[in-house]
N, C-alpha and C positions, 0 to 999 in steps of 0.2 A: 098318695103316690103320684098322682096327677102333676104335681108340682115338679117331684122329681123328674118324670117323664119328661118337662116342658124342657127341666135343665139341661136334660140329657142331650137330647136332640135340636139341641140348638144350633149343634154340628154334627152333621148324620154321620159323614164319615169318622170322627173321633166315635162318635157314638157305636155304630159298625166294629171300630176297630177294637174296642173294648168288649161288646159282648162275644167277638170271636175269642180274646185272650181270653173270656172268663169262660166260655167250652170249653178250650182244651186244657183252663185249668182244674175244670170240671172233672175232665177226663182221668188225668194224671191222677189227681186225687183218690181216685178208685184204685189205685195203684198198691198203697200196703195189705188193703182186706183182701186180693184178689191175690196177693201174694201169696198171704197166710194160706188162703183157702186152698190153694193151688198146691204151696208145699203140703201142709198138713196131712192133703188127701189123698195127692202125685206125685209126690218123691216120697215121702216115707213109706210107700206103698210099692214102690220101686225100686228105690233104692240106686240110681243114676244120679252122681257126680254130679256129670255134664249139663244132665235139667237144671239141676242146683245153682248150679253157678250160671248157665243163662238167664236163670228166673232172677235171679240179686241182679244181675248187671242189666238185667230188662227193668227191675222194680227202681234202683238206686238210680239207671238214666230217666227215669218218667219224673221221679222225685225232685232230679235238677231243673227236667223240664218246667215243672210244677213254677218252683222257687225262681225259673229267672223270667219267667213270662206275670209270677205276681210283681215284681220289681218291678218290671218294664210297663204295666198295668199301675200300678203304682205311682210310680214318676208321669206316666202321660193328666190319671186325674188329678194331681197336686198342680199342672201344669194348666189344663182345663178347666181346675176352679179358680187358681190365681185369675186367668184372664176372666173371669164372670164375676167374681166377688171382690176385687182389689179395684177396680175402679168403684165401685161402691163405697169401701170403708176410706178410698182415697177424698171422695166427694163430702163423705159424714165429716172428716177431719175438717177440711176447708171450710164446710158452713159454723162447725162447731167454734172455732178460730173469731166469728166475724155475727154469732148471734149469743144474746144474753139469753141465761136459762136461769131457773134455779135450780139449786143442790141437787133434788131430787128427780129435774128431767135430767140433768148434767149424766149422774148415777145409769138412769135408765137406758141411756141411746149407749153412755159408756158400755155398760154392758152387750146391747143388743152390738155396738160393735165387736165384741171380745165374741160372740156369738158365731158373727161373720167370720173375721178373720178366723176363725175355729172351721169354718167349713170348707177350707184349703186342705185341711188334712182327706187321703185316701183313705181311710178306713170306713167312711160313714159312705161313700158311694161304692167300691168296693163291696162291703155284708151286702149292700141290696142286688147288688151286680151278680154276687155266689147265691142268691136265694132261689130261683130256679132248679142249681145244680143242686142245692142243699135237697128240693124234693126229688131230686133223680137218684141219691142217695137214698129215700125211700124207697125207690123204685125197686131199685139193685136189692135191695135188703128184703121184698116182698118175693121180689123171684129167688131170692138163697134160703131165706127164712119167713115167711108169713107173721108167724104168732111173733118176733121178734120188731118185723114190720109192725105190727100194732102197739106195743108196748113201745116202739120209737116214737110212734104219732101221738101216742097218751102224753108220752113225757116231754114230745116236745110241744103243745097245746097247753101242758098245765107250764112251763118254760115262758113261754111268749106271755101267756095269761101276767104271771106274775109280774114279768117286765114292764110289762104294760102298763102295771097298776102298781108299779112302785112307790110313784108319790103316796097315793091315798092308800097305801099299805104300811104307809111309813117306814120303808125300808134304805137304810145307807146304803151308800155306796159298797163299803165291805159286807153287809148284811148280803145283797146282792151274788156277791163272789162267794163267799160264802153257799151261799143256796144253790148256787149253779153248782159247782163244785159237791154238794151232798145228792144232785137229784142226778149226776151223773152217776156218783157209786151207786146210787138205790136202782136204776136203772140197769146197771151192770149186773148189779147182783140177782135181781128178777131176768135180765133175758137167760144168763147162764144156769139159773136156779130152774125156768122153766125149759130150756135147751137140752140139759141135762138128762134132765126127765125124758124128752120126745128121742134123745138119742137111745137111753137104755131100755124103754120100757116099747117103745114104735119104731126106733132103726129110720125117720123118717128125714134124718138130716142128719149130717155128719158133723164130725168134731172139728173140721175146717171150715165148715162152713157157719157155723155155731159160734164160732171164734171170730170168723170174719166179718159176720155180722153184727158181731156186738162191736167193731173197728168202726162199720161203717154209720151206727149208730148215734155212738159217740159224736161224730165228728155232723151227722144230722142236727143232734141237739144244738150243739157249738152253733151252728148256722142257723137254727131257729132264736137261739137266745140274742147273737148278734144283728138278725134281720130286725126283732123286736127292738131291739136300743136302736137299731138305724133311724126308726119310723119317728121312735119319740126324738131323734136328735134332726131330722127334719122338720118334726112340726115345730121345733124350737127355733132353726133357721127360718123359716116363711114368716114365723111373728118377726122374727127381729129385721128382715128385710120389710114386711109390711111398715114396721115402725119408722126405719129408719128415710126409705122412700117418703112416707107422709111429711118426716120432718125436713128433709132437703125440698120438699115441691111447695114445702109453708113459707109463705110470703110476710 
């Protein structure tokens, strides 16, 4: 992460500007489970209209907030890496133009180029930008549900684990989607299988809350599995900039 750090802050205030957008898109975020939690426990318990309908227009406005400050977050890092890594794959093009290689250096900077220009895209700075919020989602889930908070941090540790070690797991790409996708239902199924229980048998959490926390879980793991592809698509970018700098400064 060091690396990424160096990238980040190469302009404090873009840097500033973005982890403020990524708090309060933090924030917003908390938005559906606290929904649920709130109606489940406070209006059908009441039975007011009026809560009703302020909670949807409270939830539905955070929701927009959410979606136009990830936009705007968004387009500033596509903007922030063009200007960091497009003079780079500008400078590879022009030496590659004017030195002889063979086949297979040709192949390898090609690629470490495609590498580059790949790291324009917002999503790989972005997941590490939400990785923060992704543990205050723990957080929220330990103060609504404890035992649900644990069973988040299991699945999202054995999540990361596997990412990590996809190559030497020999896992595709859709094996991948795949397994994210089944560790989310297994997960479901144990917080509500053990929720269940603490509501009928201990009274010690509610059914809004039980509910909301398996929302806010969900969307944990989501953020541990994407932090984990962040990391491995960064160490992918420092080789291919490492390569590609040696081969522009070779004489």
């Amino acid at each position: 992460m060091k690396s990424f750090l160096r990238h980040l802050f190469r302009h404090k205030i873009t840097a500033t500007t973005l982890l403020v957008s990524s708090f309060i898109i933090g924030l917003c975020a908390l938005a559906p489970s606290l929904f649920v939690l709130v109606v489940l426990d406070k209006y059908l318990a009441s039975g007011i209209t009026s809560t009703l309908i302020s909670l949807t227009v409270g939830a539905i406005l955070l929701l927009g907030f959410e979606f136009g400050f990830r936009q705007n977050r968004a387009s500033m890092i596509q903007a922030f890496n063009r200007k960091i890594f497009q003079p780079l794959v500008d400078a590879l093009s022009k030496k590659l133009k004017v030195k002889q290689l063979s086949g297979e250096e040709f192949k390898a900077l090609e690629k470490a180029g495609a590498v580059i220009k790949g790291a324009t895209n917002s999503s790989i700075t972005g997941w590490i930008l939400d990785w923060p919020f992704v543990l205050m989602f723990l957080i929220a889930i330990l103060l609504i549900n404890w035992t649900a908070a644990v069973i988040a941090a299991v699945f999202m540790i054995i999540m990361m684990v596997l990412t990590a070690q996809r190559v030497n797991l020999h896992l595709q790409q859709d094996s991948t989607a795949n397994l994210e996708i089944f560790l989310t239902g297994l997960m479901t199924i144990i917080i509500l299988a053990v929720g269940s229980y603490s509501v009928l048998h201990y009274g010690n959490i509610t059914i809004g809350a039980l509910i909301g926390s398996n929302i806010l879980a969900a969307r944990a793991l989501q953020g541990a599995n994407k932090y984990a592809k962040a990391k491995e698509a960064i160490k992918q970018r420092d080789r291919a900039t490492a390569q590609i700098i040696s081969f522009i400064n070779k004489k």
